[in-house]
DSSP file (Angstrom, degrees, kcal/mol; ACC not computed):
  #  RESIDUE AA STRUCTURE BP1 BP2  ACC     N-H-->O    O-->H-N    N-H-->O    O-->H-N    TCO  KAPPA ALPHA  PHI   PSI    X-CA   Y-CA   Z-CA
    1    1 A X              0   0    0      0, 0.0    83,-0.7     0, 0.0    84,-0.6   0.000 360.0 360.0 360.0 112.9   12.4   -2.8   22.9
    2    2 A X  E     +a   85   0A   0     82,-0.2     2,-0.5    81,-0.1    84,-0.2  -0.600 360.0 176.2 -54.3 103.9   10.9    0.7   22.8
    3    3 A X  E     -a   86   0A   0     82,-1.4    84,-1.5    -2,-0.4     0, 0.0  -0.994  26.7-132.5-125.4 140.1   11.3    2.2   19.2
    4    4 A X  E     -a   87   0A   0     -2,-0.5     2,-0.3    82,-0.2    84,-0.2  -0.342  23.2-171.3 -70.3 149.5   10.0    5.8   17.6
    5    5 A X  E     -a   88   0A   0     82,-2.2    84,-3.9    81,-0.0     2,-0.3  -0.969  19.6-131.9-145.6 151.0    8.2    5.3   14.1
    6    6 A X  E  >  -a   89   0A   0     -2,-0.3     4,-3.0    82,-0.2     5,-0.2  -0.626  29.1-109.9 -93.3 164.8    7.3    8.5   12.1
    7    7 A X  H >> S+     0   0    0     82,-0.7     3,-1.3    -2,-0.3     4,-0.8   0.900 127.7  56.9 -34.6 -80.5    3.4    8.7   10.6
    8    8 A X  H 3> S+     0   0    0      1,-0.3     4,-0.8     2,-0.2    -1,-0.2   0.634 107.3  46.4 -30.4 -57.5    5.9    8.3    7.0
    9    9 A X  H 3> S+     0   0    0      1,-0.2     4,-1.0     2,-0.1    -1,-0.3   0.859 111.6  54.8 -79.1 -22.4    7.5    4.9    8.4
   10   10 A X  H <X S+     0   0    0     -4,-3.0     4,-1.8    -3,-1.3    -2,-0.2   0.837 106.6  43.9 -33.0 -56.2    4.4    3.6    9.3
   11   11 A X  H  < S+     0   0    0     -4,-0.8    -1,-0.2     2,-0.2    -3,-0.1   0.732 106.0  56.2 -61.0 -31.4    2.8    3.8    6.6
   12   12 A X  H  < S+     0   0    0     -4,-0.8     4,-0.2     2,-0.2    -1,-0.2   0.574 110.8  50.6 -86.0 -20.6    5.2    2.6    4.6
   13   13 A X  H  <>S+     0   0    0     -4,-1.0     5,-0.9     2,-0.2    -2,-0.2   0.726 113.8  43.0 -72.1 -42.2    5.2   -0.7    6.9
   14   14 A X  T  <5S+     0   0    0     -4,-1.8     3,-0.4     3,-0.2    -2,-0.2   0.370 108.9  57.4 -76.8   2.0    1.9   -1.3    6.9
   15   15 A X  T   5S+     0   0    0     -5,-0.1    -2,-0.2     1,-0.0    -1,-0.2   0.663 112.5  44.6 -88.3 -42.2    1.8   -0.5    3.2
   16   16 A X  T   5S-     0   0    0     -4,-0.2    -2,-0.2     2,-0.1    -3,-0.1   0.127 128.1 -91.9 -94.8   4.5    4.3   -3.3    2.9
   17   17 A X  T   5 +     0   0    0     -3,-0.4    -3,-0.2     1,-0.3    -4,-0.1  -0.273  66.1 147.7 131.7 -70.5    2.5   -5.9    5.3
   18   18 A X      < -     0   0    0     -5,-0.9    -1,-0.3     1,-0.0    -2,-0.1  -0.079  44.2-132.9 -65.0 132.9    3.6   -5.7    8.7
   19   19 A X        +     0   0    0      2,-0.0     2,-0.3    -5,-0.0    40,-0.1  -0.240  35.1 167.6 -58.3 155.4    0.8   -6.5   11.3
   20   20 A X        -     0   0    0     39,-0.1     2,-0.5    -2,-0.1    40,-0.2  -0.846  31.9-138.6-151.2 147.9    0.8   -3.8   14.0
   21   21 A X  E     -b   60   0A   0     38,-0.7    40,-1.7    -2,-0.3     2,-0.7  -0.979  22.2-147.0-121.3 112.7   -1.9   -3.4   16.5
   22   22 A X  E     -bc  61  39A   0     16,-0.7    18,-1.2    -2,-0.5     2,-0.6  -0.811  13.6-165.0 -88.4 107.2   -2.5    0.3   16.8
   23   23 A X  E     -bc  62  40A   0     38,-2.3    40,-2.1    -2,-0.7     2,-0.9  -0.789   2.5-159.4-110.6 106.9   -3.5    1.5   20.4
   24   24 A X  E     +bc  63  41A   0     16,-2.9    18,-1.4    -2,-0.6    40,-0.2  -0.795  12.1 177.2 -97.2 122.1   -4.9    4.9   20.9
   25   25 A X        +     0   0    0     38,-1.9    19,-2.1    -2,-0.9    21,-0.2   0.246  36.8 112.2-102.3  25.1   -4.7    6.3   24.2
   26   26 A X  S    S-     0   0    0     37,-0.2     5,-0.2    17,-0.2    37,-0.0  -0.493  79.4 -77.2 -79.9 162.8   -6.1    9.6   24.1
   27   27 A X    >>  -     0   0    0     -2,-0.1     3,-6.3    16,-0.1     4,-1.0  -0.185  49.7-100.7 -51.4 128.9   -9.3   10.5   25.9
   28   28 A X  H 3> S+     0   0    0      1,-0.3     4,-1.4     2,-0.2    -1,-0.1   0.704 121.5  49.4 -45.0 -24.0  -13.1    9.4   24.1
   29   29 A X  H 3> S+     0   0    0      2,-0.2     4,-0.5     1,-0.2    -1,-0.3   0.822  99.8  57.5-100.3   1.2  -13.7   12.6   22.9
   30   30 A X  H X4 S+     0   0    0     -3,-6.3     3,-2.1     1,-0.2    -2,-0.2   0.958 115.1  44.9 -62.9 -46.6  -10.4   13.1   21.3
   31   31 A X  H >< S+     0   0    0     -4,-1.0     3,-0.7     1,-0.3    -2,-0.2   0.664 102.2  62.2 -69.5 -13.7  -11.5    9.7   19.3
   32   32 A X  H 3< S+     0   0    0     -4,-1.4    -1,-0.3    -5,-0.3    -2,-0.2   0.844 102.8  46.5 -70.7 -22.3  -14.5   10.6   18.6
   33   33 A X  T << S-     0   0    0     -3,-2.1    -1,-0.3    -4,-0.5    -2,-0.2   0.195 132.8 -12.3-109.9   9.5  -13.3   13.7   16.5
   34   34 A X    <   +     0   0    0     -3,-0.7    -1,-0.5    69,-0.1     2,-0.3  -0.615  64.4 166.6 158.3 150.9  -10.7   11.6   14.6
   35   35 A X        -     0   0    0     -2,-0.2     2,-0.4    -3,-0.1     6,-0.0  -0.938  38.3-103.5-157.7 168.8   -9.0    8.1   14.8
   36   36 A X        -     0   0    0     -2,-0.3     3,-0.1   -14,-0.1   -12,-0.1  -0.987  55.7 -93.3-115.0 130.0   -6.7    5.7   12.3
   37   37 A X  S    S+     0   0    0     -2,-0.4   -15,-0.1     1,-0.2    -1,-0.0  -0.209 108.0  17.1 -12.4 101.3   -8.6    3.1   10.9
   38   38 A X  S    S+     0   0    0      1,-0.3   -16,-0.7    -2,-0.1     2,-0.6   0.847  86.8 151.3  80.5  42.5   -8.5   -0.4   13.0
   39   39 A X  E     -c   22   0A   0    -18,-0.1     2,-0.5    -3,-0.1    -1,-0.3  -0.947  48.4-128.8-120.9 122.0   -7.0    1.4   16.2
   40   40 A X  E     -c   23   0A   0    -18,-1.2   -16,-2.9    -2,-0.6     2,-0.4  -0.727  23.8-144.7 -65.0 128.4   -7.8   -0.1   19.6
   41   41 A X  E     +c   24   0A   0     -2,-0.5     2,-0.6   -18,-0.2   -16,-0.2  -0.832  36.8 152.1 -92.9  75.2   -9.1    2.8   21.6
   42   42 A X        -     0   0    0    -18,-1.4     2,-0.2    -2,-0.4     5,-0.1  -0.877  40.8-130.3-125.0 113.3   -7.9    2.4   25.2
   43   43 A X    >   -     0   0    0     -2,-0.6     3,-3.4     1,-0.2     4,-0.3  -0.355  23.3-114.6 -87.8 153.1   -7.5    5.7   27.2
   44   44 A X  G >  S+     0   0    0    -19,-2.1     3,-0.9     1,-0.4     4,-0.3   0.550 109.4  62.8 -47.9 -35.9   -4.2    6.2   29.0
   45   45 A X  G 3  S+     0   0    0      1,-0.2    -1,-0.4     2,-0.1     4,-0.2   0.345 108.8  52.7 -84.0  16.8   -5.7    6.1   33.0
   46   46 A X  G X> S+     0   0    0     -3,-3.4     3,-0.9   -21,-0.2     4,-0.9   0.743  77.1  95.6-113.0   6.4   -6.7    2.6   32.0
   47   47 A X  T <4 S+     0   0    0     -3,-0.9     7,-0.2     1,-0.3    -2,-0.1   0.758  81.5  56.1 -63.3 -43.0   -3.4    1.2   30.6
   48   48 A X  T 34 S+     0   0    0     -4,-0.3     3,-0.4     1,-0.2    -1,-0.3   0.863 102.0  55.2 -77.4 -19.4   -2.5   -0.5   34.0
   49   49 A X  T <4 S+     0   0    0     -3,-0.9     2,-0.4     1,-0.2     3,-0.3   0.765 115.0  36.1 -20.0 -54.1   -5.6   -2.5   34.2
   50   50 A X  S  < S+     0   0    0     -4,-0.9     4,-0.3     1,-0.2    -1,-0.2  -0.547  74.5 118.3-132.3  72.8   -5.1   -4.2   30.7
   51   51 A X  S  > S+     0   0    0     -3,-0.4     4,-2.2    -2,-0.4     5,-0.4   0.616  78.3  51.9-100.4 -35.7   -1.6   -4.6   30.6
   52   52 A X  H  > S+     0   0    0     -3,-0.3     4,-1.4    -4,-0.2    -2,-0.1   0.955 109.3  54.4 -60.0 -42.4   -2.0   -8.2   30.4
   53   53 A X  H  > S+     0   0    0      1,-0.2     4,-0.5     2,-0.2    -1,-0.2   0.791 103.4  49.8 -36.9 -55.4   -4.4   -7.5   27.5
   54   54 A X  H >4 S+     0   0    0     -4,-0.3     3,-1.1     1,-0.2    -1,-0.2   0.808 101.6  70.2 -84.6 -19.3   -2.1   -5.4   25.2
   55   55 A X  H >< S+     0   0    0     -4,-2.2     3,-1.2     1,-0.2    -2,-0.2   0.964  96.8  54.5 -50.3 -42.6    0.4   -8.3   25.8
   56   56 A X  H 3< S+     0   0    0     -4,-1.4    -1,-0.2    -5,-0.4    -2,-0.2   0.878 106.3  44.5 -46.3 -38.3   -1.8  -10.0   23.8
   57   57 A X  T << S+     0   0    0     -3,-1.1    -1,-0.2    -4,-0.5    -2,-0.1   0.115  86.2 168.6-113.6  16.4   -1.8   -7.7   21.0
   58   58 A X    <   +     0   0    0     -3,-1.2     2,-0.2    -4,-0.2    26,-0.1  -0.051  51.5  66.7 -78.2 172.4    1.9   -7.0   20.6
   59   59 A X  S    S+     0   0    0     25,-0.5   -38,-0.7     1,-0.1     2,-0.5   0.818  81.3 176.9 -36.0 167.1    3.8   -5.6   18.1
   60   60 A X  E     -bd  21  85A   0     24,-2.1    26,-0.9   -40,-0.2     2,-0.5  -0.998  26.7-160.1-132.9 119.5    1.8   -2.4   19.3
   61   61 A X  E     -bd  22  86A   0    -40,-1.7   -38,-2.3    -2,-0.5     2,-0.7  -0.980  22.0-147.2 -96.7 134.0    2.3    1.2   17.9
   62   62 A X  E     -bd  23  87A   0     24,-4.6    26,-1.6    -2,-0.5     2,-0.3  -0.860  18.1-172.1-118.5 146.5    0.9    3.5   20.5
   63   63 A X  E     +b   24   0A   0    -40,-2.1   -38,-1.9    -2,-0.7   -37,-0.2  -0.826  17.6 146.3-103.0 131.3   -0.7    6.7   19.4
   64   64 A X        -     0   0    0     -2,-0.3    28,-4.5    24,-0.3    29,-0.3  -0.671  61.0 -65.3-133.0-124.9   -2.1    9.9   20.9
   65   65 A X  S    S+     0   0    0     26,-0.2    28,-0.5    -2,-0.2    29,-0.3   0.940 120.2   3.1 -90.0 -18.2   -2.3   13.5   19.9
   66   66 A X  S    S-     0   0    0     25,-0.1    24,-0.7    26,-0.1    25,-0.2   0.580 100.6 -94.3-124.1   8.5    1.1   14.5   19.9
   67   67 A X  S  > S+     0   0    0     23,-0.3     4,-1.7    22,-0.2    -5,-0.0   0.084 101.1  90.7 114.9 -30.6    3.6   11.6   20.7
   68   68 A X  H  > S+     0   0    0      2,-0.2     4,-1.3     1,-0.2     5,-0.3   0.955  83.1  37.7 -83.5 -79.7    3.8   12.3   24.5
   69   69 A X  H  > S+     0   0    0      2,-0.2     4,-2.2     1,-0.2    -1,-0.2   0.756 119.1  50.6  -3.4 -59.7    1.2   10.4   26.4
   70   70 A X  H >> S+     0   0    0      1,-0.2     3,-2.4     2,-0.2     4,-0.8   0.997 107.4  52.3 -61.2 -60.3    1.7    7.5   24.2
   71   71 A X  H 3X S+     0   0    0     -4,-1.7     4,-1.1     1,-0.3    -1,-0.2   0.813 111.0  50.8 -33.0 -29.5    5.7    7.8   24.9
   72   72 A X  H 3X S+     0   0    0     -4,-1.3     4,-2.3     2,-0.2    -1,-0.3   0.781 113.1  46.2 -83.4 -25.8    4.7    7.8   28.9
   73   73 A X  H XX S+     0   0    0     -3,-2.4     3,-1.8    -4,-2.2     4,-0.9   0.975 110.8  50.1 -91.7 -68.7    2.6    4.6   28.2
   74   74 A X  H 3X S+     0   0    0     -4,-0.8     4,-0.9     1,-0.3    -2,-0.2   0.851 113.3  48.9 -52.3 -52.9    5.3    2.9   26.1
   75   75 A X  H >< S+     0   0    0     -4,-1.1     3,-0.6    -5,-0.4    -1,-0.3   0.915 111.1  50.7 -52.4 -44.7    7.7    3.7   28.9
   76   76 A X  H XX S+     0   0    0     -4,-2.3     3,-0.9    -3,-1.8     4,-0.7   0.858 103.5  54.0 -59.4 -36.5    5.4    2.3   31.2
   77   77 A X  H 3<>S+     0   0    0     -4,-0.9     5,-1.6     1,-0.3     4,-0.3   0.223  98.8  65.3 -80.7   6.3    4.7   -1.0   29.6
   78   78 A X  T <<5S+     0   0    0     -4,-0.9    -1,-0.3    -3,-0.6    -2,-0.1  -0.066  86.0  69.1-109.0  32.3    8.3   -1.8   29.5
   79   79 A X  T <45S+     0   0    0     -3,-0.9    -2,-0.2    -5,-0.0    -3,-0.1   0.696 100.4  53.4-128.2 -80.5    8.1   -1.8   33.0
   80   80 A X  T  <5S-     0   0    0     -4,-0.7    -2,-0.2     1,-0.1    -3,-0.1   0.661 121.3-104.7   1.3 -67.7    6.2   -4.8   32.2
   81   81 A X  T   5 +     0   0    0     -4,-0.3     2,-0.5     1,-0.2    -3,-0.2   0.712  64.2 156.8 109.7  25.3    8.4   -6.5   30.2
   82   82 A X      < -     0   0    0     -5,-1.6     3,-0.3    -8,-0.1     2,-0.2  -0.642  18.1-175.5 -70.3 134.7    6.9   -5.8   27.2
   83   83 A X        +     0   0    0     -2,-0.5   -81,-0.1     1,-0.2   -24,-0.1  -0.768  62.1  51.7-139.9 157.1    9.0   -5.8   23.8
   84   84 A X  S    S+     0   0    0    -83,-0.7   -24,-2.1     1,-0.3   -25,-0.5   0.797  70.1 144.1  83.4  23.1    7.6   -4.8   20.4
   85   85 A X  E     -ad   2  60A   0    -84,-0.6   -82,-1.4    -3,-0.3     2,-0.3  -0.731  29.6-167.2-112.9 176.5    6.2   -1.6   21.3
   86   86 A X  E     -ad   3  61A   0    -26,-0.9   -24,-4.6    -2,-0.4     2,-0.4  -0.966  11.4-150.5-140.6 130.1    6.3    1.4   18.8
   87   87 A X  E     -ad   4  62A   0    -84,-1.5   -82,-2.2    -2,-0.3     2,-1.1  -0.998  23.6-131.1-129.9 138.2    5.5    5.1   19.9
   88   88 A X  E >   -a    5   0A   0    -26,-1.6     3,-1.6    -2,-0.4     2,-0.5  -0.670  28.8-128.8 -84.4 116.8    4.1    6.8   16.9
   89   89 A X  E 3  S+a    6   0A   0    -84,-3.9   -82,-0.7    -2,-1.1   -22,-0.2  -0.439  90.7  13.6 -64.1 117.9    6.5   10.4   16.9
   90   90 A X  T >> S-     0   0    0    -24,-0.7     4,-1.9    -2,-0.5     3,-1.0   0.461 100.8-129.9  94.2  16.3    4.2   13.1   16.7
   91   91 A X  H <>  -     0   0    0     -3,-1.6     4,-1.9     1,-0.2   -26,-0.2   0.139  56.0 -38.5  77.3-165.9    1.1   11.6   17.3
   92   92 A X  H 34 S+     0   0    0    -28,-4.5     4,-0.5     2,-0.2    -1,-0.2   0.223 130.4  68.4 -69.8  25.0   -1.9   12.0   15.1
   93   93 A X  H X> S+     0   0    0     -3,-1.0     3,-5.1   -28,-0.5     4,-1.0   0.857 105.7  38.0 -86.0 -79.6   -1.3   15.3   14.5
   94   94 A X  H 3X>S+     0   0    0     -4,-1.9     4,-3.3     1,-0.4     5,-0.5   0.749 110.2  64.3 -48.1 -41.1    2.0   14.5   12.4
   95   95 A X  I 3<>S+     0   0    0     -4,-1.9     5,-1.0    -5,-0.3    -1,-0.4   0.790 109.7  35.9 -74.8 -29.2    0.2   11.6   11.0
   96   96 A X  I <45S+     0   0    0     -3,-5.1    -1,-0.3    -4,-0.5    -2,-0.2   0.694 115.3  54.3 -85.6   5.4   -2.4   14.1    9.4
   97   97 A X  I  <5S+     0   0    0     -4,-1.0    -2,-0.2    -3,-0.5    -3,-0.2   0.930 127.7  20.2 -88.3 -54.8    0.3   16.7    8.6
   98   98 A X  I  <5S+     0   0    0     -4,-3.3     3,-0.3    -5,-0.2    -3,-0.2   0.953 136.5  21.1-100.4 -59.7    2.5   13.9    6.6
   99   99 A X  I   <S+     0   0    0     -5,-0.5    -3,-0.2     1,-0.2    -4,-0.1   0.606 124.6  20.5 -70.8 -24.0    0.1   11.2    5.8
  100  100 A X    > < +     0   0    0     -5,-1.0     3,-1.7     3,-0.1    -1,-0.2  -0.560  52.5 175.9-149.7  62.7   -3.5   11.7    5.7
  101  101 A X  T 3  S+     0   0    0     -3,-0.3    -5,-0.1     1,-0.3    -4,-0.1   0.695  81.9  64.8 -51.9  -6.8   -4.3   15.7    5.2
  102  102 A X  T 3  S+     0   0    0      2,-0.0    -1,-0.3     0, 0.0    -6,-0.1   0.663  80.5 105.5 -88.2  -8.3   -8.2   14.9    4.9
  103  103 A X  S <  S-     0   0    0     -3,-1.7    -3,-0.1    -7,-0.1   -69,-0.1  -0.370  84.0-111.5 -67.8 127.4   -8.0   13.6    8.8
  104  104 A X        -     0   0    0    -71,-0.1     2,-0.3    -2,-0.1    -8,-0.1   0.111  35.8-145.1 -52.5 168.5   -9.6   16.3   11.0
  105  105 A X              0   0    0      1,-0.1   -12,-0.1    -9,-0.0    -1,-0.1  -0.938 360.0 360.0-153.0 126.9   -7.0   18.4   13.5
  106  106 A X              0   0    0     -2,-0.3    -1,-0.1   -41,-0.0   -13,-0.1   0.538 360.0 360.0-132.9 360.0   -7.4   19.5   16.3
């Protein structure tokens, strides 16, 4: 089951516990210039490769910069048959805008 979480319910779930495995798929130099803490870095043209992999690693939120990518990779992996996935709305953008204002923007 494909569900949206904002930056703001995220936090407030991981604040509170809940495991998540956070999976960034934007491109290596996006990560290089900012990432969330503990985030598997796997960029989006490799997502069919290591589908079997992020099964592994479920629940999943997946992240990029603005919510869309990730939202095409959630969509894809339910394809799959994957349940438990999370697309973070508004990417890491929103996540420094509402949650972490020292996190770079770009």
């Amino acid at each position: 089951m494909l569900s949206n979480l904002t930056p703001k319910e995220l936090k407030s779930r991981l604040d509170a516990g809940e495991k998540f495995t956070l999976l960034d798929v934007r491109e290596p130099d996006e990560v290089a210039y900012c990432r969330l803490d503990g985030a598997v870095h796997m960029p989006m043209h490799s997502i069919p490769t290591r589908v079997a992999e992020i099964r592994q690693l479920l629940p999943v939120v997946v992240y990029c910069h603005h919510g869309i990518r990730s939202l095409q990779v959630c969509h894809y992996l339910e394809q799959y048959g994957l349940d438990y996935l999370y697309n973070l709305d508004g990417g890491i953008e929103e996540w420094a805008v509402s949650v972490d204002p020292a996190l770079p923007r770009y």
